[in-house]
C-alpha positions as CSV (number, residue, x, y, z in Angstrom):
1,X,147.0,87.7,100.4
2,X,143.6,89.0,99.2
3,X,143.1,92.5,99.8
4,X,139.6,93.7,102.0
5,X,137.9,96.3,100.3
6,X,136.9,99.6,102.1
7,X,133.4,99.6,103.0
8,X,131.1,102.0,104.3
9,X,131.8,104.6,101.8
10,X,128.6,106.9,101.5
11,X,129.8,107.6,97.8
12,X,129.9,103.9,96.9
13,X,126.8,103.0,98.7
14,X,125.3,105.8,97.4
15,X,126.1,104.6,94.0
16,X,124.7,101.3,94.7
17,X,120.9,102.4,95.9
18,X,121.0,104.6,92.8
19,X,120.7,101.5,90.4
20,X,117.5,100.4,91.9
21,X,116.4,103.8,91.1
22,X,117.5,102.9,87.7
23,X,116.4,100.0,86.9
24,X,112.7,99.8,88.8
25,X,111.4,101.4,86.5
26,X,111.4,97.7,84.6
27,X,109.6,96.0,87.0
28,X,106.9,98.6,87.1
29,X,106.3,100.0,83.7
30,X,107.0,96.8,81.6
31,X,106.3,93.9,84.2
32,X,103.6,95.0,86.1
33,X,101.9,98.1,84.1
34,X,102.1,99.9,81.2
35,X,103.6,96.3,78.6
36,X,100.5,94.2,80.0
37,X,98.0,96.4,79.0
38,X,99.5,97.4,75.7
39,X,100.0,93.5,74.9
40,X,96.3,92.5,75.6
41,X,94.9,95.7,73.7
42,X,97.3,94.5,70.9
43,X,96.2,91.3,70.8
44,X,92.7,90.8,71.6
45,X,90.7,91.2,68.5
46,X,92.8,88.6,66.9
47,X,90.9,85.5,66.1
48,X,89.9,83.7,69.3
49,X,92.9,85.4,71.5
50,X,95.7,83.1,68.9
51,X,98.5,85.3,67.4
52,X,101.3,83.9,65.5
53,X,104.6,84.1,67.0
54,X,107.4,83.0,64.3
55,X,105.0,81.0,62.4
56,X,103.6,79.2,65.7
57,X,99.9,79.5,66.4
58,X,99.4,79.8,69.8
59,X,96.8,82.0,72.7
60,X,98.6,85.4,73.6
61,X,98.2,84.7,77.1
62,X,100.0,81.4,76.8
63,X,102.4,82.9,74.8
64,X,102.6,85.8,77.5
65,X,103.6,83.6,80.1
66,X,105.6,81.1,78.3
67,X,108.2,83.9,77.3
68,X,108.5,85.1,80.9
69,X,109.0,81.7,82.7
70,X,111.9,81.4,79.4
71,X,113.2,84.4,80.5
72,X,113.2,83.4,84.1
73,X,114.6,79.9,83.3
74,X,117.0,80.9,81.5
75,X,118.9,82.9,84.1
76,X,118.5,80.9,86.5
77,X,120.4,78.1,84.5
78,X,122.7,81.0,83.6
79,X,123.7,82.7,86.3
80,X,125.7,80.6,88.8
81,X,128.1,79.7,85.4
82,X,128.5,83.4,84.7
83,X,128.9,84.5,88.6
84,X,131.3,82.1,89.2
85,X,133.5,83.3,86.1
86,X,133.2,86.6,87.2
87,X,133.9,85.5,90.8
88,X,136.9,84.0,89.5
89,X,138.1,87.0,87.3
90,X,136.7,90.0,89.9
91,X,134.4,91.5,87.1
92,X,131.3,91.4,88.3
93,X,131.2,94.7,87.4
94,X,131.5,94.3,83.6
95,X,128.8,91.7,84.0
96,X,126.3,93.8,85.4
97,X,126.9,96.2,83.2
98,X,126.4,94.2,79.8
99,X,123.0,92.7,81.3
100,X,121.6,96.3,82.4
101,X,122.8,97.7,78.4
102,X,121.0,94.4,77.1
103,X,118.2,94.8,79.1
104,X,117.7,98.8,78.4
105,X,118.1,98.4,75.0
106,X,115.8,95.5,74.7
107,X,113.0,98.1,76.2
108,X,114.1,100.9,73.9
109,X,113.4,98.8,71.0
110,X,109.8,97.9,72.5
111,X,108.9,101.2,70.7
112,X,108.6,99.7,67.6
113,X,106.5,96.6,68.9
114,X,102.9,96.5,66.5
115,X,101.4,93.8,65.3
116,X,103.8,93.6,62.1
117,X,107.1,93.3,64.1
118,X,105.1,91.2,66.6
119,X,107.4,87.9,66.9
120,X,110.2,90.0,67.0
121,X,108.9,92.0,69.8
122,X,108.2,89.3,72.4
123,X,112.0,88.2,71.7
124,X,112.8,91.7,72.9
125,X,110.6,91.3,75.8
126,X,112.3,88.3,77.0
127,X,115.6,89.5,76.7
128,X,114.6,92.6,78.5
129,X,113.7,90.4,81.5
130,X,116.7,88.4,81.3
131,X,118.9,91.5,81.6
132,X,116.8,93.0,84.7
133,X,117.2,89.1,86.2
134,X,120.7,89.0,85.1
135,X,122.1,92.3,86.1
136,X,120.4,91.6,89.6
137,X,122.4,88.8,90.5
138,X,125.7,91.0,90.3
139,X,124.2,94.0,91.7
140,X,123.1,92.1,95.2
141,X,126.3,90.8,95.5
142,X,127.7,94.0,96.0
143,X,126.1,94.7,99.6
144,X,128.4,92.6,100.9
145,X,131.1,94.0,99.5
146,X,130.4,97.7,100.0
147,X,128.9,98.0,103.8
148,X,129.7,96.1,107.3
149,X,127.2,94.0,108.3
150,X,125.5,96.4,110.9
151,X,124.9,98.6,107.5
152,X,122.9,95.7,105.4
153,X,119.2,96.2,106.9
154,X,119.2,99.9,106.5
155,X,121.0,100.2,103.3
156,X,119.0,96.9,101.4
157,X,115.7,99.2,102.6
158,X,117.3,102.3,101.7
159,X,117.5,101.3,98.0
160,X,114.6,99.2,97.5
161,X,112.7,103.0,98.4
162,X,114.7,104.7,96.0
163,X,113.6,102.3,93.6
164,X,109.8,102.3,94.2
165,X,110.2,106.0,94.0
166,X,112.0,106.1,90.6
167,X,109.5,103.7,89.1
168,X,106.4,105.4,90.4
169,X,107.8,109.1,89.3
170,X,108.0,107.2,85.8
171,X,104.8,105.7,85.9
172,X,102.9,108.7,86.6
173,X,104.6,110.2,83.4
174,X,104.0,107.4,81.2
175,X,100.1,107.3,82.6
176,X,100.2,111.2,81.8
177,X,101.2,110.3,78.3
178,X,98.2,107.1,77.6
179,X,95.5,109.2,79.4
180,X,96.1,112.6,77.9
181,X,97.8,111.8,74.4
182,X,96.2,114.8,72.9
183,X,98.0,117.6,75.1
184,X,101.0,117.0,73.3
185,X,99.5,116.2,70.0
186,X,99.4,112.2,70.1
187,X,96.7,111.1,67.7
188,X,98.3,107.4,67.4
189,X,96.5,105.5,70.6
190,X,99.8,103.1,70.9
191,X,102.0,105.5,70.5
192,X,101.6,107.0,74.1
193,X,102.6,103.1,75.8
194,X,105.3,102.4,73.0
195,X,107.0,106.1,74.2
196,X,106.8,104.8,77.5
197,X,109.0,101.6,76.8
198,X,111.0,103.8,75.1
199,X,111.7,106.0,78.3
200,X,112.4,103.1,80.3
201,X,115.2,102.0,78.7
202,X,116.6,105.6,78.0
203,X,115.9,105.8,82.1
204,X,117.7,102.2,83.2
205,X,120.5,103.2,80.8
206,X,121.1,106.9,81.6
207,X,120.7,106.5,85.2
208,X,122.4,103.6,85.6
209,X,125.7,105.2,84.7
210,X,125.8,106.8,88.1
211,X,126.3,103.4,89.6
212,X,129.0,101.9,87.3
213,X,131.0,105.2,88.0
214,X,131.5,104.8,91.5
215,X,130.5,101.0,92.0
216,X,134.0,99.3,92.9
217,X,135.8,97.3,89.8
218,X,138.0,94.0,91.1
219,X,137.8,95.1,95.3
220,X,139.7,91.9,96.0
221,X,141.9,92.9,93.1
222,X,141.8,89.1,91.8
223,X,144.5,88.1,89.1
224,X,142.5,85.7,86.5
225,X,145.1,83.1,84.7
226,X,144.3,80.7,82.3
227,X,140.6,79.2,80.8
228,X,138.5,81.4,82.4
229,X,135.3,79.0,81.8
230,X,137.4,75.9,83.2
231,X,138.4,77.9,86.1
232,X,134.6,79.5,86.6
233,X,133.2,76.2,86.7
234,X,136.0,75.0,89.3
235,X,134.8,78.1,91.7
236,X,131.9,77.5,91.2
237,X,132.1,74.0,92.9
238,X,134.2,75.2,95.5
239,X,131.2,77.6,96.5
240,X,128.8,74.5,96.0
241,X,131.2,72.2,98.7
242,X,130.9,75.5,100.9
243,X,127.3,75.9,100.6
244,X,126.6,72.1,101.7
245,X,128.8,72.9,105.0
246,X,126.6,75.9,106.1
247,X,123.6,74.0,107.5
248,X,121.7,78.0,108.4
249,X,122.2,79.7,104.7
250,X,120.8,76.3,103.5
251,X,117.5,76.6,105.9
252,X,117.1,80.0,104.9
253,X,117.3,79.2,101.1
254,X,114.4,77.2,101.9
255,X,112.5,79.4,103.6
256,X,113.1,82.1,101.1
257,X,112.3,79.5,98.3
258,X,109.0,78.9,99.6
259,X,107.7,82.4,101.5
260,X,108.9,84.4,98.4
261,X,107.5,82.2,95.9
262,X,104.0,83.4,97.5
263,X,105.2,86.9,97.8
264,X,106.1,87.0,93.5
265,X,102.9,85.2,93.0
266,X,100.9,87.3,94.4
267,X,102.6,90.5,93.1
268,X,102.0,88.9,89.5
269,X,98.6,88.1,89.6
270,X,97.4,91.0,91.8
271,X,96.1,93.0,88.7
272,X,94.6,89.9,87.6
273,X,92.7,88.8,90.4
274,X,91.2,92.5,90.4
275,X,89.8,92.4,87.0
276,X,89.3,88.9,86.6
277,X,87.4,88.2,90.3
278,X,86.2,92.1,91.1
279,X,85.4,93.3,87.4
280,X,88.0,96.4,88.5
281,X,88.8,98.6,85.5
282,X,92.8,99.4,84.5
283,X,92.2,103.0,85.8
284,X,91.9,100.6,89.0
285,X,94.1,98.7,88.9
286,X,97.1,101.2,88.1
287,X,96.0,102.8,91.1
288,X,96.2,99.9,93.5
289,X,99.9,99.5,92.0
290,X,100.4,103.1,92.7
291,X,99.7,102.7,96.4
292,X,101.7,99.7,97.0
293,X,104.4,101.4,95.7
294,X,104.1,104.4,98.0
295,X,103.2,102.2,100.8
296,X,106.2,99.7,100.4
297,X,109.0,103.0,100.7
298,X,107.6,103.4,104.5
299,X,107.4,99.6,105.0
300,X,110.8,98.5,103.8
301,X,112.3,101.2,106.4
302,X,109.9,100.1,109.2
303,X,111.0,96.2,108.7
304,X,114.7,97.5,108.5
305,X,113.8,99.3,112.1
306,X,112.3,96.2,113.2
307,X,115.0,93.6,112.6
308,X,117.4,95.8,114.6
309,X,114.9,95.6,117.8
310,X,113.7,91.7,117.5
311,X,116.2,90.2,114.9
312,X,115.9,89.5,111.2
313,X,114.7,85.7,111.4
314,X,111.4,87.2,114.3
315,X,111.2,90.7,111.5
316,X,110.8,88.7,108.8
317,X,108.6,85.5,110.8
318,X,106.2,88.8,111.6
319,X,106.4,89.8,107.5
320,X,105.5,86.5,106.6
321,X,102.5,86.1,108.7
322,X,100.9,89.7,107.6
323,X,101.6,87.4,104.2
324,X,99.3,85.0,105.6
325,X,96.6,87.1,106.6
326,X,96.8,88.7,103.3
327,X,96.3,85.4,101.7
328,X,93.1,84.4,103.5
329,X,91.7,88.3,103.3
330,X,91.8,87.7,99.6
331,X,90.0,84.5,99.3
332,X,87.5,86.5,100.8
333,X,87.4,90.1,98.8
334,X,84.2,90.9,97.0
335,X,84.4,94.7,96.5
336,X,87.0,97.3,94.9
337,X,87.3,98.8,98.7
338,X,88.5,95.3,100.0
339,X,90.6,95.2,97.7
340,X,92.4,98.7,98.0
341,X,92.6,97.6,101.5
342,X,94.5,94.9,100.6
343,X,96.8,96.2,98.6
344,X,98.0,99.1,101.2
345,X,98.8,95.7,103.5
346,X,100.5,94.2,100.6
347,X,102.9,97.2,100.4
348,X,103.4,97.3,104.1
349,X,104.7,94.0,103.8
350,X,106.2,93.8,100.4
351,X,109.0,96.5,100.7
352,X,110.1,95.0,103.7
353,X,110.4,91.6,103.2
354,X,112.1,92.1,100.0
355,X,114.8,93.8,101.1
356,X,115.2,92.1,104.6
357,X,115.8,88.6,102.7
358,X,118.3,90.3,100.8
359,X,120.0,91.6,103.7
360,X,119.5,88.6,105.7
361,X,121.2,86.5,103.1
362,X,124.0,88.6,103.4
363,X,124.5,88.1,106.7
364,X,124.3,84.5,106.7
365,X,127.1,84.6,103.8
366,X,130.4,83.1,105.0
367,X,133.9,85.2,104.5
368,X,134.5,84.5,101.2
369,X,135.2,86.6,97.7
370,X,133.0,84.3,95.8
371,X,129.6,86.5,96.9
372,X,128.2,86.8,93.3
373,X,128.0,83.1,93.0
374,X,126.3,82.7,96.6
375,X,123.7,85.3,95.5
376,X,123.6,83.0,91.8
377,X,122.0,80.3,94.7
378,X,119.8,83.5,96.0
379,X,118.2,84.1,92.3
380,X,117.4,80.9,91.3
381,X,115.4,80.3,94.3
382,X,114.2,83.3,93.4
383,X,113.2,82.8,89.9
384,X,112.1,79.1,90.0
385,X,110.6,79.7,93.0
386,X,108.5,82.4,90.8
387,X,107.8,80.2,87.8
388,X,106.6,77.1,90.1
389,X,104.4,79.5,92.2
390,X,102.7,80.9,89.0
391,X,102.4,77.4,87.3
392,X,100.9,76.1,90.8
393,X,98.6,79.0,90.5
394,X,97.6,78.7,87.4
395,X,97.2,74.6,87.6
396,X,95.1,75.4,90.4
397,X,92.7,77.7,89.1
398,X,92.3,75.0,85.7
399,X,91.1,72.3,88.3
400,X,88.8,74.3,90.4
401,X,87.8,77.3,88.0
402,X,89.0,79.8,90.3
403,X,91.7,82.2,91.5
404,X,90.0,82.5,95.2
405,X,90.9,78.3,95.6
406,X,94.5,79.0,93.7
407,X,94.9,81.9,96.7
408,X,95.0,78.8,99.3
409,X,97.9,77.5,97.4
410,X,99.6,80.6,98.5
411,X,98.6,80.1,101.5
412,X,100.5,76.7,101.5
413,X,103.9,78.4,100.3
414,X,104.2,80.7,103.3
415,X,103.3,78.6,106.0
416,X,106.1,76.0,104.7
417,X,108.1,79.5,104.7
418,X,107.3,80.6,108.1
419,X,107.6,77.0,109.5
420,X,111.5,76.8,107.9
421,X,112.3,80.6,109.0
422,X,111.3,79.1,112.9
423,X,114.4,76.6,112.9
424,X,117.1,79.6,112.2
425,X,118.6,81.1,115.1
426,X,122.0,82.5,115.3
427,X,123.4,85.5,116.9
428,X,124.2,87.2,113.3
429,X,120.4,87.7,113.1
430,X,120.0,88.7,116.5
431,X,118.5,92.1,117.7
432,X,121.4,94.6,117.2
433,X,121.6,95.3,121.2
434,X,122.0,91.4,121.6
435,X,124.4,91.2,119.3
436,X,126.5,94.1,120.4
């Protein structure tokens, strides 16, 4: 008979919020901040925007968003192979842990990217992002594991704020470094952003530590026998024959698929919107990201708050129509104030329905051991979803020859979104007093 781990242990749930602390700092400093900047500055004076990437002539932009979509894709093809073996086996654990030391180590070695190591450089960039991606899918699949399901709301918020607070308190350090490089003798002017990537891998390794200490190895203490790929693929279809018998988890895939692939959109583009639409300078910019990350700590607790009074499908129905509001606001931004507005509403809204779809998921999740594979089914909607909204974006803009008409496309995704979260209702997502 398979053993029920203990849940509810602060120590182990502890442990768990800690690695968002850890690895945030990824999504922040190399996704979103300091790498984007540092890679057009790089690359902007060559000849007509075209670098060469392993003999390849191609635009640095392309090339830019070509090796994230790889990343991305490859994950998502990777993942429910490698969650079901390590369903099958009961080491998640080990797999988290080699994606977060491939990732960490990919960013540490970022320090050396110039324009001589160039080809090599975007390799290590994309393996960077497939060891965030890939150590993600493991790590969610702990929640269910760790806490009862009156805990998932509260704890998936708890960590996503300890997460925007790590990556902000690593941010401002990094900023220190590229805006002051003289105080502590930095006469290099890419040295300052190279030191950052440097510290985010040092920071997602050291930190991370915490987590694989205490983080439970084997809870349903599973005896693997035999080919353990033959045997991964074999649970894997056993969770795929499950999944086509749970007609809500399926609905809310959906709706995920759709509402989030606006939400990822939008938080990749943001910056580009502001400097490409509003003329808005980095100094700008990196502020805007600064208060969406204060802003999304208060709102990922608020939503948490909110889906225990009205229910997580109503909590996250209200999240995704702020999303819509957001969407038509921005078609209609003109000035930097607007759009500082905006953003503050973006990370009232972001924080919460990140972690509430997590948490929701969870709760839709049948009894089973097999959670890392479920959550494999969780990611790729997550990371398609991302590559299709992007591409849609992008196609978008080509056509009309503008972001403001590509924002309507957005507008598209979470309507289909908000329309799919309307046909789930069950008493697991009920108000907590209801489902008492």
């Amino acid at each position: 008979m398979m053993q029920t781990p203990l849940k509810n242990d602060p120590k182990v749930m502890r442990a768990w919020c800690f690695y968002d602390w850890a690895n945030s700092v990824y999504s922040l400093v190399i996704t979103t901040a300091i790498f984007p900047i540092y890679y057009v500055a790089l690359t902007k004076n060559n000849n007509g925007g075209l670098v060469h990437f392993f003999g390849l002539e191609i635009s640095a932009s392309v090339l830019y968003s070509y090796a994230l979509t790889g990343a991305f894709l490859t994950i998502a093809f990777l993942s429910p192979i490698l969650t079901a073996i390590a369903d099958y086996g009961g080491n998640k654990k080990n797999f988290m842990r080699f994606f977060c030391y491939m990732g960490s180590l990919a960013c540490m070695g970022l320090f050396f990217f110039t324009e001589q190591t160039f080809s090599l450089s975007v390799l290590l960039f994309m393996i960077a992002a497939i060891g965030f991606s890939g150590s993600i899918v493991f790590y969610n699949a702990y929640l269910p594991e760790i806490a009862t399901e009156d805990q998932f709301d509260r704890l998936s918020a708890r960590d996503f704020s300890l997460g925007y607070i790590g990556s902000m308190i690593l941010l401002i350090i990094s900023l220190a470094l590229v805006l002051f490089p003289g105080v502590v003798g930095i006469e290099d002017s890419g040295l300052p952003a190279r030191i950052s990537f440097l510290m985010t891998g040092l920071w997602w390794f050291g930190f991370s530590q915490y987590s694989f200490a205490y983080l439970p190895h084997n809870p349903y203490r599973k005896e693997a026998r035999g080919n353990y790929l033959l045997n991964g693929f074999k649970e894997l279809g056993k969770v795929v024959r499950m999944l086509r018998e749970l007609p809500l988890l399926k609905r809310f895939l959906v709706a995920f698929f759709f509402y989030n692939m606006g939400v990822q959109t939008v938080m990749y583009v943001a910056s580009l919107f502001g400097s490409k639409e509003l003329n808005l300078p980095d100094e700008s910019l990196i502020t805007v990201l600064l208060i969406i990350q204060a802003v999304a700590i208060g709102g990922a607790y608020f939503f948490a708050w909110l889906s225990g009074k009205v229910g997580n499908t109503m909590a996250l129905m209200w999240a995704v129509v702020v999303w819509v509001g957001i969407t038509i606001g921005a078609y209609f931004v003109t000035t930097g104030n607007q759009y500082y507005v905006l953003a503050f509403v973006v990370g009232a809204v972001m924080g919460g329905v990140q972690s509430l779809s997590r948490s929701t998921y969870s709760k839709l999740l049948p009894e089973t051991t097999d959670h890392a594979s479920f959550f494999s089914f969780y990611d790729i909607c997550d990371k398609v979803g991302l590559a299709l909204g992007t591409l849609a974006f992008g196609v978008t803009e080509q056509i009309f020859g503008s972001m403001r008409n590509s924002i309507l496309t957005l507008l598209v995704f979470f309507v289909v979104g908000l329309v799919a979260l309307f046909t789930i209702r069950t008493r697991k997502l009920a108000p907590v007093e209801a489902a008492a």
